[in-house]
C-alpha positions in Angstrom: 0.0 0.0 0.0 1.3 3.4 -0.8 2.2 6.5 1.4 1.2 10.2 0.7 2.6 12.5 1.5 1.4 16.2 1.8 1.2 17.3 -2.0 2.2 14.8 -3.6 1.1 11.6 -5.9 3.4 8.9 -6.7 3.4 6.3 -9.3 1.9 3.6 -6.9 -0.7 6.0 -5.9 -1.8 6.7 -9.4 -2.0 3.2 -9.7 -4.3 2.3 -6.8 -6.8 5.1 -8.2 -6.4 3.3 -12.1 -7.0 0.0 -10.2 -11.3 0.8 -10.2 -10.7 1.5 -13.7 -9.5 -2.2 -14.7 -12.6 -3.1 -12.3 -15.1 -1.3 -14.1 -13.9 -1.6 -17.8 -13.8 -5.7 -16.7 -17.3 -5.5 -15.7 -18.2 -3.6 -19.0 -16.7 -6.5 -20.8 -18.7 -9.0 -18.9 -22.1 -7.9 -18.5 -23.1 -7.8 -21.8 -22.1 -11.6 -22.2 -23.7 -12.2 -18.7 -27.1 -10.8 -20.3 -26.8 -12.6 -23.3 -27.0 -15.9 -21.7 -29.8 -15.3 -19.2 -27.6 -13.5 -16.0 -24.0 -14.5 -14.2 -22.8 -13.3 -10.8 -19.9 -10.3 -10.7 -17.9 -11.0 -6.9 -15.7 -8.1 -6.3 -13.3 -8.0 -3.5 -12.6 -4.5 -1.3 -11.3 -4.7 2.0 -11.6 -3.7 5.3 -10.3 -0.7 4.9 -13.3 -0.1 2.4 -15.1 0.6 5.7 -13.0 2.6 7.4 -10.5 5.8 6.9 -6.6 5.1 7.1 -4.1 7.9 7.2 -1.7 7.9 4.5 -3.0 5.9 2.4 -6.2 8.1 1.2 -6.4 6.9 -2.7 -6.4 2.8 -1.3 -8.9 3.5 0.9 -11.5 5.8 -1.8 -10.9 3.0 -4.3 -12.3 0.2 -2.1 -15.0 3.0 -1.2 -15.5 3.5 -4.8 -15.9 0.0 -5.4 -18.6 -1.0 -3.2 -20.7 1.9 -4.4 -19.3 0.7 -8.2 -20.7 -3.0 -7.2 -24.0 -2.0 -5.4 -25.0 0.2 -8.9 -24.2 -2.6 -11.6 -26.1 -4.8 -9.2 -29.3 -2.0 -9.3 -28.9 -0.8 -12.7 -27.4 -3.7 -15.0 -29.7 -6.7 -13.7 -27.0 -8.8 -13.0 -26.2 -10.3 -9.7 -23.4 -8.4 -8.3 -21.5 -8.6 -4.8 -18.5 -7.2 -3.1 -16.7 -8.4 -0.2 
């Protein structure tokens, strides 16, 4: 897990935010298949720091955030069966 500091955004920082990209262009991908056979199940997997705030590490903990709300919407809105733990 990265550090940041006051200011500043390092590589593995920008990388933990792109990380709920990859997520979300995977479940692009997938629902559309998932729908054309009559449904699926999508299990993503935060953490517990998805439930909590953690100094110093602000963009791993609003990703995991991110995804649970990311999850709980495809599950409402794409009528698929989707879960994150």
């Amino acid at each position: 897990m990265a550090k940041m500091d006051a200011g500043t955004a390092t590589e593995d920082e920008i990388a933990t935010w792109n990380f709920l990209d990859d997520v979300a262009f995977s479940m692009m991908a997938a629902i559309p298949e998932m729908l054309k056979v009559g449904g699926g199940s999508i299990v993503n997997i935060a953490s517990a720091e998805a439930h909590t705030i953690v100094p110093r590490i602000p963009a791993y903990v609003a990703s995991k955030h991110a995804l649970i709300g990311l999850t709980m919407w495809v599950g409402v809105c794409r009528l698929v069966r989707a879960e994150v733990m």
